[in-house]
N, CA and C atoms as an extended XYZ file, in Angstrom:
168
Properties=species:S:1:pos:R:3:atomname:S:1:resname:S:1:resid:I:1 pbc="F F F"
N        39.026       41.595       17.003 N   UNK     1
C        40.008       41.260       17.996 CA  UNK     1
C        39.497       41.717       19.363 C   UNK     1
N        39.698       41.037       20.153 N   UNK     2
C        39.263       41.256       21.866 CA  UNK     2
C        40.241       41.115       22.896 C   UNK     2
N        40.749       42.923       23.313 N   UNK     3
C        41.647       42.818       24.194 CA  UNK     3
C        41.137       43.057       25.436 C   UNK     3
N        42.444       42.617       26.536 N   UNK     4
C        41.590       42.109       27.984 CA  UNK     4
C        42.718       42.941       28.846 C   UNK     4
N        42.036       43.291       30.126 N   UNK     5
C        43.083       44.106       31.434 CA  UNK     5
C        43.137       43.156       32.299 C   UNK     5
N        44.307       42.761       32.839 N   UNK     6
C        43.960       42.085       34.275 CA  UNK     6
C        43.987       42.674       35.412 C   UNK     6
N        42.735       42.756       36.078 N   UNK     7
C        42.838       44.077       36.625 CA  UNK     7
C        43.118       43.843       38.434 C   UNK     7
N        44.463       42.864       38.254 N   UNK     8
C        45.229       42.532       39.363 CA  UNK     8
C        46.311       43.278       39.352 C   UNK     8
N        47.208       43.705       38.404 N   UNK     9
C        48.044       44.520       37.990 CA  UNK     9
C        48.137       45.340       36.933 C   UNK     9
N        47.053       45.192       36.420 N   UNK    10
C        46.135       46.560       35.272 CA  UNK    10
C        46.745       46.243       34.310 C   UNK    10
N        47.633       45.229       33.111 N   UNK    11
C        48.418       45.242       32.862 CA  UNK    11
C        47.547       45.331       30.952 C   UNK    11
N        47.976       45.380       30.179 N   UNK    12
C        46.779       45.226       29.278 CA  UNK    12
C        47.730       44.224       28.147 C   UNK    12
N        46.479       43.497       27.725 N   UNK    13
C        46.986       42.262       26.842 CA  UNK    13
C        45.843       42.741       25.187 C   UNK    13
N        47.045       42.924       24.031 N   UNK    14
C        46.320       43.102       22.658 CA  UNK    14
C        45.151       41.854       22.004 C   UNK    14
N        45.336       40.915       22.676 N   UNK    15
C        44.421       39.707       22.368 CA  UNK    15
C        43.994       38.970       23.475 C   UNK    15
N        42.682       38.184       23.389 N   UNK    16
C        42.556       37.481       24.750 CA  UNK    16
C        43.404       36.359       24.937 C   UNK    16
N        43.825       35.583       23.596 N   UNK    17
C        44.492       34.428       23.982 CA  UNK    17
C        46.010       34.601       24.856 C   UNK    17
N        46.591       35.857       24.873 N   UNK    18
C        47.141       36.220       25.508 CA  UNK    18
C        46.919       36.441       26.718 C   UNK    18
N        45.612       36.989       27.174 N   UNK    19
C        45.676       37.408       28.447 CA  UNK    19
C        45.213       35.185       29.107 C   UNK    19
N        44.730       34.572       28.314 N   UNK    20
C        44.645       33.199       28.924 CA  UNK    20
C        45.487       32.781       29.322 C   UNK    20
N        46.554       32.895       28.052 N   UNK    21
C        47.680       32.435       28.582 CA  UNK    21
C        48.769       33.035       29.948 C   UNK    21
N        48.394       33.822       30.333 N   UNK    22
C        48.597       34.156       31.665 CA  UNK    22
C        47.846       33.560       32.579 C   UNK    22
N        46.781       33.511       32.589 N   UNK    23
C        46.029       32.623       33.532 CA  UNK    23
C        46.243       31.378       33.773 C   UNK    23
N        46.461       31.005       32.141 N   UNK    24
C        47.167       29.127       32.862 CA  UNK    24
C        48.220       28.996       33.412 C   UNK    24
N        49.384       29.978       32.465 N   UNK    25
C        50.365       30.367       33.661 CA  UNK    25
C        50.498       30.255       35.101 C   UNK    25
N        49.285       30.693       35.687 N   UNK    26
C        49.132       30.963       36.782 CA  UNK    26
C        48.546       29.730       37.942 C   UNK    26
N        48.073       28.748       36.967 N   UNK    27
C        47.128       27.618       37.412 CA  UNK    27
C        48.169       26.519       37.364 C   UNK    27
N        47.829       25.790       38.194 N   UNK    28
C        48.456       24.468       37.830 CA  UNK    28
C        47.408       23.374       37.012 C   UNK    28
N        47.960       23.479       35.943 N   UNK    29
C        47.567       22.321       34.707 CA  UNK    29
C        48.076       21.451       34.668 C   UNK    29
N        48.939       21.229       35.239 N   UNK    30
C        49.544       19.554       35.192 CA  UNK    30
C        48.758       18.317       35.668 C   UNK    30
N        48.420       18.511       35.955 N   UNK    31
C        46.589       17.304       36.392 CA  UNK    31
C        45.870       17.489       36.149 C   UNK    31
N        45.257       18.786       35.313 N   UNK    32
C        44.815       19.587       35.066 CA  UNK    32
C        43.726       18.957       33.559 C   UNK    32
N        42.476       18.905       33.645 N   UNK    33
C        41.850       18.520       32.069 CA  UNK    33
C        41.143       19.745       31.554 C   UNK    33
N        41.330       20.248       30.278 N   UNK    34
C        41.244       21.496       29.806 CA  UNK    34
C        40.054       20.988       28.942 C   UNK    34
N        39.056       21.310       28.861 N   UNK    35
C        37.888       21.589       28.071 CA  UNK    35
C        37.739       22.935       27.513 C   UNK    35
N        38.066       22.835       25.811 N   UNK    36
C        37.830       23.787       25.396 CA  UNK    36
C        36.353       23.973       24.269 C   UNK    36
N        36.052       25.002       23.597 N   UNK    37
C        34.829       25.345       22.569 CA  UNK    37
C        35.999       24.607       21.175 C   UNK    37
N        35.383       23.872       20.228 N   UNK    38
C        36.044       23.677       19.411 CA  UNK    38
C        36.226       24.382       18.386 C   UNK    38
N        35.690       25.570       18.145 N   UNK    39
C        36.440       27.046       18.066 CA  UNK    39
C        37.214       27.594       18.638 C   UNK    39
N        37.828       27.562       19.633 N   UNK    40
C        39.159       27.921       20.132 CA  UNK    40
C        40.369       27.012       19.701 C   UNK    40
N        40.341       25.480       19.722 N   UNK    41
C        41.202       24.702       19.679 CA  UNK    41
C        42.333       24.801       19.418 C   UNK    41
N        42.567       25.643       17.808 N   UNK    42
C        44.013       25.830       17.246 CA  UNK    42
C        44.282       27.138       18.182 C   UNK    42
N        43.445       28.033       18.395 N   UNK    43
C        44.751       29.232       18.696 CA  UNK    43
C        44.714       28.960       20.278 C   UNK    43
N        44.236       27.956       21.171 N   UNK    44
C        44.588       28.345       22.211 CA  UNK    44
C        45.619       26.526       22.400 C   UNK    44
N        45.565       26.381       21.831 N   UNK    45
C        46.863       24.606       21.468 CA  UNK    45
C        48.033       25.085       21.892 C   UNK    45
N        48.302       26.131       21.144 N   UNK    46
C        49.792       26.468       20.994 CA  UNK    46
C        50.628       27.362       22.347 C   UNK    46
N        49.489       27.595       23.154 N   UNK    47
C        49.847       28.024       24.612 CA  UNK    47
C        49.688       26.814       25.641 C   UNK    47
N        49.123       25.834       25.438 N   UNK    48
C        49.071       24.847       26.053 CA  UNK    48
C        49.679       23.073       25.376 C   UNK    48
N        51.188       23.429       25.556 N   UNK    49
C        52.012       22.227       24.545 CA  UNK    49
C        52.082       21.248       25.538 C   UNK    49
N        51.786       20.241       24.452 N   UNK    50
C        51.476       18.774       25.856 CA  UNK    50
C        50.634       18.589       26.298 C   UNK    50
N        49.517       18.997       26.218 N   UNK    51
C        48.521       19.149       27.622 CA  UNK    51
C        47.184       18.242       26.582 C   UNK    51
N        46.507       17.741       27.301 N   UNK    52
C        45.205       16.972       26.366 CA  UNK    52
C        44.232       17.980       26.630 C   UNK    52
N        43.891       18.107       25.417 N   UNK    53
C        43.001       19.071       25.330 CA  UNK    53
C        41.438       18.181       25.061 C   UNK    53
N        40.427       18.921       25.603 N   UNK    54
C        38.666       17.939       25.251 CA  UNK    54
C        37.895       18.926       24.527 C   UNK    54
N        37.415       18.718       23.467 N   UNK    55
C        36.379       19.218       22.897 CA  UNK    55
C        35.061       19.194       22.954 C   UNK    55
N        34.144       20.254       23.562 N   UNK    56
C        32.555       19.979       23.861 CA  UNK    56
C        32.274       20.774       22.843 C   UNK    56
């Protein structure tokens, strides 16, 4: 498991897909084309509902 700090507000996240999901949070994805590793696909899907995801 790989946990992450954001060290904008030091805040600490138990997994990274967590701390991503703050980051997209933070982004505007709505026009947005997400290229992911197709090893990530399922666990990072479920933070990004709706969204087309691309596989390289």
């Amino acid at each position: 498991m790989t946990k992450a700090t954001s060290y904008s507000d030091y805040h600490r996240y138990n997994d990274i897909n967590a701390f991503y999901h703050q980051v997209l949070l933070n982004l505007n994805t709505d026009s947005a084309r997400v290229y992911l590793d197709i090893d990530n696909v399922i666990d990072a899907s479920k933070y990004l509902p709706g969204k087309q995801i691309f596989n390289y």
